[in-house]
N, C-alpha and C positions, 0 to 999 in steps of 0.2 A: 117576268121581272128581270133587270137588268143583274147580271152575276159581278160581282166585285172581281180586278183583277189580279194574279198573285202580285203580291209583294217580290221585289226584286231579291233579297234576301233567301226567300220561299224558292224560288225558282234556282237560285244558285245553289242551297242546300238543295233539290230535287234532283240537278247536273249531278252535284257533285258523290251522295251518294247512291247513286243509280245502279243497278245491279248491271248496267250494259254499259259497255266502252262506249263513250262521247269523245267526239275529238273535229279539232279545226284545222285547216292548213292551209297554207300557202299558195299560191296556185305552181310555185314549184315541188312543191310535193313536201314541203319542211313544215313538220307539226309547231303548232302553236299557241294549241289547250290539247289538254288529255287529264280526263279524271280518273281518281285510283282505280277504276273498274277499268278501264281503259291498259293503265299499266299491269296491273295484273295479270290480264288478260295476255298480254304479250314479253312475263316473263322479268318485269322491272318493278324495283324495289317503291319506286314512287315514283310520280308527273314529272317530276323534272328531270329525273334521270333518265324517264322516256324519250321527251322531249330533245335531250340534249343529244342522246344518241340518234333518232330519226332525222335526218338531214335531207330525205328523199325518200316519201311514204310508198310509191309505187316500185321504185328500184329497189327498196332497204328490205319490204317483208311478204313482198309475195314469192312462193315457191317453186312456182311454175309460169314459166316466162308468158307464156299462150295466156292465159288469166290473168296478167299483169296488162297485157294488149286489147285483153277484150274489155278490160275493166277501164282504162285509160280511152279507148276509143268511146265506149258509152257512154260515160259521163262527159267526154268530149261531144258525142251527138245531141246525147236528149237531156244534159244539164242534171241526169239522176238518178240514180239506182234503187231499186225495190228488190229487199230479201233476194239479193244475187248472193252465191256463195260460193264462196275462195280457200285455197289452199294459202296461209300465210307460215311464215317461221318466227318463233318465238327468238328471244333472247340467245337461249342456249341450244337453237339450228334446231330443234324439233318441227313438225310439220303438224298445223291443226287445221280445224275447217271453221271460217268462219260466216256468219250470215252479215252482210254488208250492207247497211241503206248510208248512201251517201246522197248531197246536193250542190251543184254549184251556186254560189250567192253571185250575184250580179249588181253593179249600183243602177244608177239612174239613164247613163248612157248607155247600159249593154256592157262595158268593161267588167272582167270576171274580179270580182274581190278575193273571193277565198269556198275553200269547198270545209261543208260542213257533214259530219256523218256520227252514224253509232253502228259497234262492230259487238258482235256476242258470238261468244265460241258453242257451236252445235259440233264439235268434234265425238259427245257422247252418242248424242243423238244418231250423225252419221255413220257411228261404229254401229249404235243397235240397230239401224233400219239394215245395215252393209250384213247385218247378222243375219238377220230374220228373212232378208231377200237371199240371202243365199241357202239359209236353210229348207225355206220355201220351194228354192229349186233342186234342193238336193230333195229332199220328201218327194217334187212332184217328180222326178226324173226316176227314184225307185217306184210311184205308184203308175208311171204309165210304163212302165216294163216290169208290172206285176201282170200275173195271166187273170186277174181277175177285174171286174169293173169295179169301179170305185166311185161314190161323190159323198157330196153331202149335202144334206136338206135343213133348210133353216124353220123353225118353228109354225111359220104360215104355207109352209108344203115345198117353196122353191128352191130348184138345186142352185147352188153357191159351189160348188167344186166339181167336176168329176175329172177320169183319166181317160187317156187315151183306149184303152181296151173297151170299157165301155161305150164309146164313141163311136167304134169299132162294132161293140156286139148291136149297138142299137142303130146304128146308120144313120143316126145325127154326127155331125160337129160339135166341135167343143159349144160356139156360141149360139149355135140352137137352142141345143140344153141347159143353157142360162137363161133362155126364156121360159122355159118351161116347170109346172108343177112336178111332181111324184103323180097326182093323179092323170095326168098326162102318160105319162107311159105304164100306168098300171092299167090291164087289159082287164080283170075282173070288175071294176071300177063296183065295188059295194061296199058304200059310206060307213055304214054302219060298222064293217068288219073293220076295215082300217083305222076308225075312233080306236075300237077297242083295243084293235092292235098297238097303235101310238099308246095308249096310257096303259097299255100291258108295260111296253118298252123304257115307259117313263118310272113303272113303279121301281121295275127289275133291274133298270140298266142296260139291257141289250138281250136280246134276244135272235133269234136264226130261224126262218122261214121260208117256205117255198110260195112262188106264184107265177102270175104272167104276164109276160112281158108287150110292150105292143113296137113294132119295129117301125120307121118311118115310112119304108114300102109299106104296111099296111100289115104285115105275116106276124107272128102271135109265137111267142116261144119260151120253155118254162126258165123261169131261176131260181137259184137260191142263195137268198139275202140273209148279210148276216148283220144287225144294226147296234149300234151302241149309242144313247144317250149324253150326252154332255150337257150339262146345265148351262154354258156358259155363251155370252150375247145372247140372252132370251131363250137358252134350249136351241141345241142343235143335234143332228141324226146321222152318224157317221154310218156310210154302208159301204159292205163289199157285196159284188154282184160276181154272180157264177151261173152261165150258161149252161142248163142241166139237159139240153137237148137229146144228149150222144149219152147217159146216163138211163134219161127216160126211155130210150128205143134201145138200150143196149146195156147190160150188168160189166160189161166184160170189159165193152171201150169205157165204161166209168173210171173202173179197176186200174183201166193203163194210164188212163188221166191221171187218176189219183196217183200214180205209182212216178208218174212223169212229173208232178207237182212236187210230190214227196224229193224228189231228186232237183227242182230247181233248189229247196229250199235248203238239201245239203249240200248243195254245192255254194255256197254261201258260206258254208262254214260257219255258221252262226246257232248255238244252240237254244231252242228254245224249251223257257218253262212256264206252268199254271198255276198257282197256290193257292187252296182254299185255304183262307186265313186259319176260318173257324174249326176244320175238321183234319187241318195237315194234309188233304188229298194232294197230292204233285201229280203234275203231269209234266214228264221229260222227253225231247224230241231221240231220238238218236244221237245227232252230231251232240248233244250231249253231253251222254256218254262215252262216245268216242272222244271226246276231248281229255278224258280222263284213263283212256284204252280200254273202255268197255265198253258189251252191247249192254241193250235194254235187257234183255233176258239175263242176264247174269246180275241184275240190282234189282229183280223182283223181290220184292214189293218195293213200290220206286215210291217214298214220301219226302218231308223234307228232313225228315232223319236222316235219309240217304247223304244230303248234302255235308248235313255236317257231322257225317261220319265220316268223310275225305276231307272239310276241310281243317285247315292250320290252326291247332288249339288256340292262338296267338290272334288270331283274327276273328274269332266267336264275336267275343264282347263289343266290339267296334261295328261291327255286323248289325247286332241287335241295338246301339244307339242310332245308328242309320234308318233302319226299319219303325224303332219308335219315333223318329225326329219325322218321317214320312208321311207317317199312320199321325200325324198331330199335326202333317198339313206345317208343318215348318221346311221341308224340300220338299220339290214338283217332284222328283225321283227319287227312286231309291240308287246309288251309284255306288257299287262298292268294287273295288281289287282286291282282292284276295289270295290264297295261296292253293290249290288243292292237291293231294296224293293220287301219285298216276299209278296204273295197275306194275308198273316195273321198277316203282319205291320212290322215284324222284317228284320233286314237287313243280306243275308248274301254277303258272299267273293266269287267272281269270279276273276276266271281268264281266258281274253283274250288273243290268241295269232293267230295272222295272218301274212300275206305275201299277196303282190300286185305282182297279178302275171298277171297285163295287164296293156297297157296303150294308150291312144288314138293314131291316126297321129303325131301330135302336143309333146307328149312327155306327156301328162296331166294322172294322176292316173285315170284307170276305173275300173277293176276289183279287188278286193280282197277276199281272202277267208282266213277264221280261225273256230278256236277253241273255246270253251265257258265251260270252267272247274269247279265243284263247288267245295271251297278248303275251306268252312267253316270247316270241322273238323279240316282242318290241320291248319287254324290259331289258333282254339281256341284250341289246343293242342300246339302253340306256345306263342300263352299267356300264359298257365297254364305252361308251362316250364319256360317262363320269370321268371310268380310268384313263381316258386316251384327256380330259381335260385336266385333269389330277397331274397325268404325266407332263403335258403341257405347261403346267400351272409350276411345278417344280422345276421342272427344265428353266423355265421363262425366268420366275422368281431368283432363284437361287444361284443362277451364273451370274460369277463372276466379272464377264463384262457385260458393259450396258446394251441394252437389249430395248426396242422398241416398235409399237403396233401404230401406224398415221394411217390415217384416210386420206382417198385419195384429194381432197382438199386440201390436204397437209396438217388439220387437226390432229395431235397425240389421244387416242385412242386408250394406251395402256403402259406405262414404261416400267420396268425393273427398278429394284434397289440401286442396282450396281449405277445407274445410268442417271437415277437422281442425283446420288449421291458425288458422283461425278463431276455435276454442273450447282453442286449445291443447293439441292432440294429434295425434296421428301417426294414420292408417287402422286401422292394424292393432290402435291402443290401445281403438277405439271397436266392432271387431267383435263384436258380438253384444251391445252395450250397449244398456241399455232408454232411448231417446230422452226417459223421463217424469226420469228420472233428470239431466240434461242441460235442461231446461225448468224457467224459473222459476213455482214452485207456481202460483202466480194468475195465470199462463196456459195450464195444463194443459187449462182446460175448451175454451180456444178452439183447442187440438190435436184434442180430442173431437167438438166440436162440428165442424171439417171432415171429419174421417176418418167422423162417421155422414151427413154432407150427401153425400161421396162415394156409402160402400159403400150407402146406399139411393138412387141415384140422381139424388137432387134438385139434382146438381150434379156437372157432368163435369171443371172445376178451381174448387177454393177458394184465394183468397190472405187472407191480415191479416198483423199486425205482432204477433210475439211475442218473447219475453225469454228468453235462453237465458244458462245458467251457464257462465263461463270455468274452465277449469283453477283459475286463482287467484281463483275466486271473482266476478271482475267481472263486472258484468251486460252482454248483447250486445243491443244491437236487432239486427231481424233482418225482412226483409220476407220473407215466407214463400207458394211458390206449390207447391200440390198438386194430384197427379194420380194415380188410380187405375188400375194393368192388374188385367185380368182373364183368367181361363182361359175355353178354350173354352166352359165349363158357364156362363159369364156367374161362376162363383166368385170372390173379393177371393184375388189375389195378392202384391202389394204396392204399398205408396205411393212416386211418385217425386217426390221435394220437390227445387224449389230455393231455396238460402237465400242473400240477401243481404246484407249487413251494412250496415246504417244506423242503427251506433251514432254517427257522426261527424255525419251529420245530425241525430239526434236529438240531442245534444248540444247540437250548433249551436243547434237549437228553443228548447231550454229554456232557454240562453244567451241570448237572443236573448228572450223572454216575459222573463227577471229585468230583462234590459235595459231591457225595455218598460215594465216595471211603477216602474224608479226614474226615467224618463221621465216618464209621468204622474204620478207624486208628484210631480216636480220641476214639471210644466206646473202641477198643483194646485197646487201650493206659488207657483208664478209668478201664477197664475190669483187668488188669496187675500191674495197681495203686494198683485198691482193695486187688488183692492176695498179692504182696508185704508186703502192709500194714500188715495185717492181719498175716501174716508170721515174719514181723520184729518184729512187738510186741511180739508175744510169745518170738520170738529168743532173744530178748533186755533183756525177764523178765528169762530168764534162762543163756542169760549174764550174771547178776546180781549175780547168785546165783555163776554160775563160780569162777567171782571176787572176790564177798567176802568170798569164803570158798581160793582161793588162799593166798589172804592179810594175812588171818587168818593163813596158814598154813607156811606163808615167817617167821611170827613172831616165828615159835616155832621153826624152823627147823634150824640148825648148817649151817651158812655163808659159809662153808666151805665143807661142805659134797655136792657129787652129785643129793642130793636131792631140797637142796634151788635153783641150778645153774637149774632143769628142771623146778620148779615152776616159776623160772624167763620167762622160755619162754611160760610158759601157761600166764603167764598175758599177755604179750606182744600180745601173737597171740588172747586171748581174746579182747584186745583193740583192736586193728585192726579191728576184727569184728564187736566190739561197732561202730565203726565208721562208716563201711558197714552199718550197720542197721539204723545207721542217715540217710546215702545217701536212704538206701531204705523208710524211712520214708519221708523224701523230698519229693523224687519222689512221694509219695503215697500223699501226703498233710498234712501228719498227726503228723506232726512235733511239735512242741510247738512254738510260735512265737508271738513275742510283736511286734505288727507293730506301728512304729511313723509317726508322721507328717515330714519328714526330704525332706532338697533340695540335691537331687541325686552326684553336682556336688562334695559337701564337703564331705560326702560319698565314694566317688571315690579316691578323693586325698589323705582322709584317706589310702587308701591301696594301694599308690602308691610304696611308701619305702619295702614294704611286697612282693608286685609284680613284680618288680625291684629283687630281691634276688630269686624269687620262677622261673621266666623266664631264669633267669643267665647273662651273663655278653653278651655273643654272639646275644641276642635280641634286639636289638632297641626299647623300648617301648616308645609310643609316646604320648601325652596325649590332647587331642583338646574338652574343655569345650563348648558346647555355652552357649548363653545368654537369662539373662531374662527366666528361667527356670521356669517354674509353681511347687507345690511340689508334693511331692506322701507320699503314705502312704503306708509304705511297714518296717519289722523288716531291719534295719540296718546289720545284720548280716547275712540273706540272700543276701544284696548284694553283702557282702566280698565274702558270700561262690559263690556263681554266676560269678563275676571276678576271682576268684579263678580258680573256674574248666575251665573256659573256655580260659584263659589265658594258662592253662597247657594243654588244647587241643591244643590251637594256636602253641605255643611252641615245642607239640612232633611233628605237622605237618611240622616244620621248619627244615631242610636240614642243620647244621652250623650255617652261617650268615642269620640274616633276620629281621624282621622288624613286631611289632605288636601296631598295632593304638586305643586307646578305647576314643569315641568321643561320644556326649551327643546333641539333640536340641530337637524341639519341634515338634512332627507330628500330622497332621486333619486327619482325616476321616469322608467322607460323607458316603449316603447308597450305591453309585455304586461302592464307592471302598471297601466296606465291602463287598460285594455281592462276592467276589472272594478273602476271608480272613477267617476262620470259626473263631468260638471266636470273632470277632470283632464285635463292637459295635459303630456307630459312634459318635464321639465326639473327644476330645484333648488328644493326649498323648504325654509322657515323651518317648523319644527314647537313647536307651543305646544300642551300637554300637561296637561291638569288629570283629577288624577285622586283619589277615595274610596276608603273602606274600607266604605261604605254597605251598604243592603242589594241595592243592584242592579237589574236592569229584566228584565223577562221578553221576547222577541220581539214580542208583541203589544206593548208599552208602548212599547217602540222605533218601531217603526214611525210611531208619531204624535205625538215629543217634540215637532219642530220646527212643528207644527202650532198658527196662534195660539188661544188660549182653553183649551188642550186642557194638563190639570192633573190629579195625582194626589193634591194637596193636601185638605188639607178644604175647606167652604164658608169662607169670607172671607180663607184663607189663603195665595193663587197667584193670580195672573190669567191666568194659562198663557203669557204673552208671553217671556218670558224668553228662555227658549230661543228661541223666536219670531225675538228681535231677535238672539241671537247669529249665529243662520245668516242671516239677513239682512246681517249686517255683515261675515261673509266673506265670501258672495256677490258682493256690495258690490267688495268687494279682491281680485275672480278667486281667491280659494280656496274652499279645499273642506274639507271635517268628517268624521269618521267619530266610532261613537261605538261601544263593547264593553262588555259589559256582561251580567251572568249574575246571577240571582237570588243574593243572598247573597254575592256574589262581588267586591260593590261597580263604579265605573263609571270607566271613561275615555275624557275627551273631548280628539282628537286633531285641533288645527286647521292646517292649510298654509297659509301664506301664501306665495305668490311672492318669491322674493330679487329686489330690485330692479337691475336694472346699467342705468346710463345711455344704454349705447349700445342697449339693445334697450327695446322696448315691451311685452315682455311676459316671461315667465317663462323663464332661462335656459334651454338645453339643455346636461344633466351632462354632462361628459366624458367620452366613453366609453371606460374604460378596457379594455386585454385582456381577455378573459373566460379566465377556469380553468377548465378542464375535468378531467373524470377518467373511471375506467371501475370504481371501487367498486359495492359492492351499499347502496344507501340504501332503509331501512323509513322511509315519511312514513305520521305521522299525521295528521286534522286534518277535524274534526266536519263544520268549514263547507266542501259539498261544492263551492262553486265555487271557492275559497279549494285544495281538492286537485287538484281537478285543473289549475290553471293551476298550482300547483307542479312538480306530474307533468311536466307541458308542458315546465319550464323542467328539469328536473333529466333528463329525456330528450335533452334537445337538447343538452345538457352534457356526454353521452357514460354519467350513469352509469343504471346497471340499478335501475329503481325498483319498488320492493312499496307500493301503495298501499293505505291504510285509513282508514275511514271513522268508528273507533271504537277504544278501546282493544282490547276483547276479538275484533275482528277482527286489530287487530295482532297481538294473543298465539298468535290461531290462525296468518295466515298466516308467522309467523317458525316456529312447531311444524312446519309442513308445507315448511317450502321448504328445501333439501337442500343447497346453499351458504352459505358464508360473507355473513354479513349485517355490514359494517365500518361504518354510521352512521345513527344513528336521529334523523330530525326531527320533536321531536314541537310540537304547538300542548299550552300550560300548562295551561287550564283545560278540562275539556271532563267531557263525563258519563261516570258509572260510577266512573273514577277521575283523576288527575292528572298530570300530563305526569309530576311524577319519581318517582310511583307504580311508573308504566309503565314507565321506565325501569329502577327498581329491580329490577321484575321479570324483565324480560326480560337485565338483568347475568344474572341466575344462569343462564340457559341461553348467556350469551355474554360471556363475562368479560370479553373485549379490544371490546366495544363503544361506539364513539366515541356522544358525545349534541348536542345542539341544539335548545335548546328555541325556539321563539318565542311570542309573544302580542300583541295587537291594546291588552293593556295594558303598562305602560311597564315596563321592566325594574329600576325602585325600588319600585314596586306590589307586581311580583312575590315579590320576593324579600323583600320587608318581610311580604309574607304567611306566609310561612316553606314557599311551594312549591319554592322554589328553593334549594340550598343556596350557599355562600360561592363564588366562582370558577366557577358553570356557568357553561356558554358560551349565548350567548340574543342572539336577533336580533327588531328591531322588527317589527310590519306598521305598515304593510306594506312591502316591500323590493323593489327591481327585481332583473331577472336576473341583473348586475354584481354587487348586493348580495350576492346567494344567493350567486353562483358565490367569490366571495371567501372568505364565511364557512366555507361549504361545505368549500373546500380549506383554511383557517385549523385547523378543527376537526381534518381527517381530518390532515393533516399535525405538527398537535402529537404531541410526545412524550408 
């Protein structure tokens, strides 16, 4: 009858749950089904996670390159594989064995479609067959170098095993005597006697007999067999044979025999004993006793009292659960360790191992026979391992610095506290992670390059300095010292690194170089004051003579003649120069100057009508007083000349139309914000503020405004001094300048001046008011990296939890990635990619209740006249001390 066929449904439930991995592929090697049995199998959560990771089935999970070749070439030959088996790697780098039937599918013209297969893991199987084959040859390698003959006979009479010795006594081969019966080489061949003897053998168990043997030559020679019974495959006859020749014709050569046996079996070192269950009879070899420092003769009567009369009160009871789990056929052995008392008080380690290999009518335990091992070395060489892994274990765990075990793949193996906690994770998060993964790219090669200096010997430790990745991204210094162990074969087993962390020093360094570097600016800048100086005065005092020998000569010389019309232009181009040699005297300090007690703001509005005419009609100049000004002490007339030049800087930077703001308040400085200010001193100053809508200065341009001569004007249009003499003139007055400024972003120049107070000689110290603290989560942004991390510094020490970034789109990421409540973002205004309330905006939408704070190194009428800022942000100057911060800080987070 015709059979119905499965239903498609049927067949996909049969696929799908299958006890054996199904799978399809590509003919590039990229899976395309795989059922859970399939993932399982190789270590993945489900099919598609499979899937998605195997992108090339032959390169991705065989273990052994050769088996990858033979398995690719075969199914490339004969289109199929039948129960081949392979070494494959799971998921997590494990190595198992699988049995493989794969096909290749082909369509109609011979083009290969895709190969189809099922894989089952016989990893068990090949451990117990790897077991039993090797036990196999350790059993037969002790019975062909026993002196006695050995086989075994299976139920219908044929030998199934023997050894070498025997092969030997009888002058067959091994595979002779695989043809042949028992009755075959028994010489007395009487049926009758051997029935009886077999079902003697089979009642009792085994039994020991003499007979004769028949030798291949034909010659006839006695033995003595000793048989044991086993029930198992149908009844088998395990014998030992003993050629009793030299016994039979001689009592005395028996004797040496025996005496020469007795001596292999001590040399073995191996004690043996016999237990009658039912009567406590023992039988102990010598070794023993001697394993315990005694003879036989000195534990007469030897039963099994004896034993546990030396052994360890502590090990009885465990003893006798073993023995009964045995005797009930629950273990194949009896296997115990134990403890026993040596004859000179100390205890060592034995180990018993036996087998009941009889048992009454009734079913009761009668015979047993074992083993008596002494494994004192080998415990207390497992103690000393314990404590040498103990000792290890503490050393490893408990220092201090980070400490880590890689493979030579560069898998993490085992890492320390010190070392997670380092990179911001826990031991257990870093198990089995690829160390390249954790190393900053552009120092991957200098991981490489130690690990080949190692494993080819050209170096027994490597240290350098590399950059390792934080949890949150930040980068680590790290002094780094490696060492290689190896296996006995001299093989690479793993790297043990220790890792230090010297990102604080490195820090420090490069702290410490920016310091350096505004240091010698500043020397050069000192260094260039002086020659200036020292050049304008001469030049001033032959000015002088210029002048007055022209005045002198305008008077004599005819108004009219070509001669008065060039002296005209000698004075002229001499003034000019007078005036240059001001600006360079400026610059130099060494100007002549009556400093007053004067308030900055009345000062300014002085020369607002002046500034207004000298900017032109095309600039918007804006004017924004504050309040409550403390006074300084500085000549009036440096600050004309100061708004002066720097208003006609603002001005040539302006395109047309544009817009110049000069704004006035009062600025703190503690010590941490001086620490990244030279010149600065902390205390109170006066801040005068001139700032463009220009097109801006690039880093390079910056760097060498204040530098005289040095102009990005055209030819005849700058003498570069200006700026020259501005920083000259706060110098001059113990302040200091900063100046911010971004291509297109326009400029501002932010000068301090000291507040003056009678009773001191130099620049107040602010008030230092309580600091606020908090325990909020603040995201800072903020380009200028020395500028974040003294933020970091200060907003840490403030109590709260800070996400540092170096860029917007780092912001963006680490607020994506961090798992708590983020409650206030300080960002810096202008910066690259996007704008501080770009940023902001953005990151509203993943955090609705997010408090903001912007700051900028430009003045907060700049800002916001730019249209970066809307009406009412909250916005803090730079630069700001810690008091600053910590006020605004809680101002912000604290509004409603």
């Amino acid at each position: 009858p015709d059979i119905a066929p499965l239903r498609p449904e049927t067949c996909r439930d049969i696929v799908w749950f299958s006890p054996v991995g199904i799978f399809t592929s590509t003919p590039e090697g990229q899976l395309t089904f795989a059922n859970p049995a399939m993932a399982r199998i190789y270590g993945y959560s489900s099919p598609a996670e499979l899937i998605a990771a195997i992108t090339d089935i032959s390169r991705q999970i065989y273990a052994v390159p050769a088996e990858r070749e033979s398995f690719q070439r075969q199914l490339r030959e004969m289109g199929q594989l039948i129960n081949h088996e392979y070494r494959h790697r799971r998921r997590d780098g494990s190595v198992f064995w699988v049995s493989l039937n794969a096909q290749a599918i082909y369509d109609q013209h011979g083009e290969l479609l895709y190969y189809q297969g099922f894989s089952t893991d016989i990893t068990a199987r090949k451990k117990a067959a790897s077991q039993v084959e090797s036990r196999e040859r350790y059993l037969q390698k002790i019975l062909d170098t026993s002196g006695e003959g050995f086989w075994v006979i299976n139920a219908k009479g044929f030998l199934q095993e023997v050894n070498q010795t025997y092969c030997a006594m009888s002058g067959y081969c091994r595979e002779e005597l695989l043809e042949l019966t028992i009755s075959d080489l028994d010489a007395l061949e009487n049926p009758e006697e051997t029935a009886t003897r077999i079902h003697r053998i089979k009642t009792h168990g085994s039994e020991m007999f003499e007979t004769l043997h028949r030798r291949k030559d034909g010659t006839i020679y006695p033995v003595e067999i000793s048989v044991t019974w086993l029930d198992q495959d149908g009844g088998q006859m395990v014998c030992f044979c003993r050629d009793i020749s030299e016994r039979k014709r001689a009592a005395e050569a028996l004797k040496t025999e025996h005496r020469r046996l007795e001596n292999i079996i001590e040399a073995t070192r191996i004690g043996t004993w016999e237990w009658n269950v039912q009567t406590g009879e023992t039988i102990f070899n010598q070794r023993w006793a001697a394993i315990i420092g005694y003879t036989l003769d000195e534990l007469v009567p030897v039963t099994i009292s004896t034993w546990k009369k030396f052994a360890h009160p502590d090990d009885l009871a465990h003893s006798a659960k073993l023995l009964a789990e045995h005797f009930a056929g629950e273990r194949a052995y009896y296997d115990f360790e134990s403890r026993m008392r040596h004859k000179e008080g100390h205890w060592v380690w034995v180990r018993d191992r036996g087998r009941l290999i009889s048992r009454t009518e009734d079913g009761q335990p009668l015979l047993m026979f074992g083993t008596h091992t002494d494994i004192t070395q080998r415990k207390e060489a497992e103690k000393a391992l314990w404590e040498s892994e103990a000792l290890f274990r503490g050393t490893f765990e408990q220092s201090n610095i980070g400490k880590a075990l890689t493979a030579p793949d560069g898998t993490l193996l085992k890492v320390n506290q010190a070392f997670a906690e380092m990179l911001g994770y826990t031991p257990a998060e870093l198990d089995k992670f690829d160390f390249a993964t954790l190393t900053l790219p552009a120092d991957l090669g200098k991981s490489r390059e130690a690990a080949q200096a190692l494993v080819s010997g050209q170096q027994n430790n490597y240290r350098f300095e590399k950059r390792y990745i934080h949890r949150n991204q930040e980068i680590i210094w790290a002094d780094v010292s490696v060492t290689l162990l190896r296996d006995e074969q001299g093989a690479a087993l793993y790297f043990v690194t220790d890792i230090v962390d010297i990102t604080a020093r490195k820090r420090a360094e490069e702290e410490k170089e920016k310091l350096q570097a505004q240091l010698s600016q500043a020397q050069k800048m000192e260094s260039v004051g002086r020659l200036a100086g020292g050049v304008a005065h001469d030049f001033n005092n032959m000015l002088g003579v210029i002048l007055g020998h022209t005045e002198m000569a305008l008077e004599e010389a005819d108004p009219v003649t070509p001669v008065h019309a060039s002296l005209l232009v000698i004075e002229q181009a001499a003034k000019r120069s007078a005036a240059l040699t001001r600006q360079l005297l400026t610059f130099a300090r060494k100007q002549t100057v009556a400093p007053q007690i004067i308030e900055i703001n009345h000062t300014v509005e002085g020369m607002l009508k002046m500034l207004h005419r000298l900017v032109g009609e095309d600039i918007n100049l804006q004017w924004q007083p504050g309040e409550n000004l403390p006074p300084v002490k500085v000549d009036p007339a440096q600050i004309d000349q100061l708004l002066a030049n720097l208003c006609v800087n603002s001005r040539d930077a302006i395109s047309g139309v544009g817009k110049i703001t000069i704004e006035t308040s009062v600025a703190s400085f503690d010590e941490t914000s001086c620490a990244t200010h030279l010149n600065c001193l902390p205390g109170e100053y006066v801040l005068l503020a001139v700032s463009d809508d220009g097109k801006g200065m690039d880093q390079a341009t910056l760097s060498h405004i204040f530098e005289p001569f040095f102009t990005t004007k055209e030819q005849g249009k700058g003498t570069g001094l200006g700026l020259a003499s501005v920083f000259g003139m706060v110098k001059q007055n113990r302040g200091f300048i900063n100046v911010y400024s971004e291509p297109d972003q326009g400029t501002t120049f932010k000068i301090y001046l000291p507040r003056h107070d009678k009773s001191a000689s130099g620049p107040e110290r602010p008030t230092i008011l309580q600091t606020e603290r908090g325990q909020e989560t603040v995201l800072l942004v903020e380009d200028e990296l020395a500028i974040l991390e003294m933020t970091t510094l200060m907003l840490t020490r403030l109590g709260y939890t800070v996400l540092a970034a170096n860029s917007p789109g780092e912001a963006i990421r680490l607020a994506d990635e961090y798992q708590g409540q983020i409650d206030l973002l300080v960002t810096d205004v202008v910066m690259p990619e996007m704008n501080g309330r770009e940023l902001g905006e953005n990151l509203l939408s993943r955090f609705p209740k997010l408090k903001r704070l912007f700051m900028s190194g430009y003045t907060a009428n700049v800002i916001k006249e730019h249209g970066v800022l809307n009406q009412g942000a909250q916005f803090m100057q730079k630069p700001f001390s810690m008091n600053q911060l910590s006020h605004k800080v809680r101002q912000v987070l604290d509004a409603a």
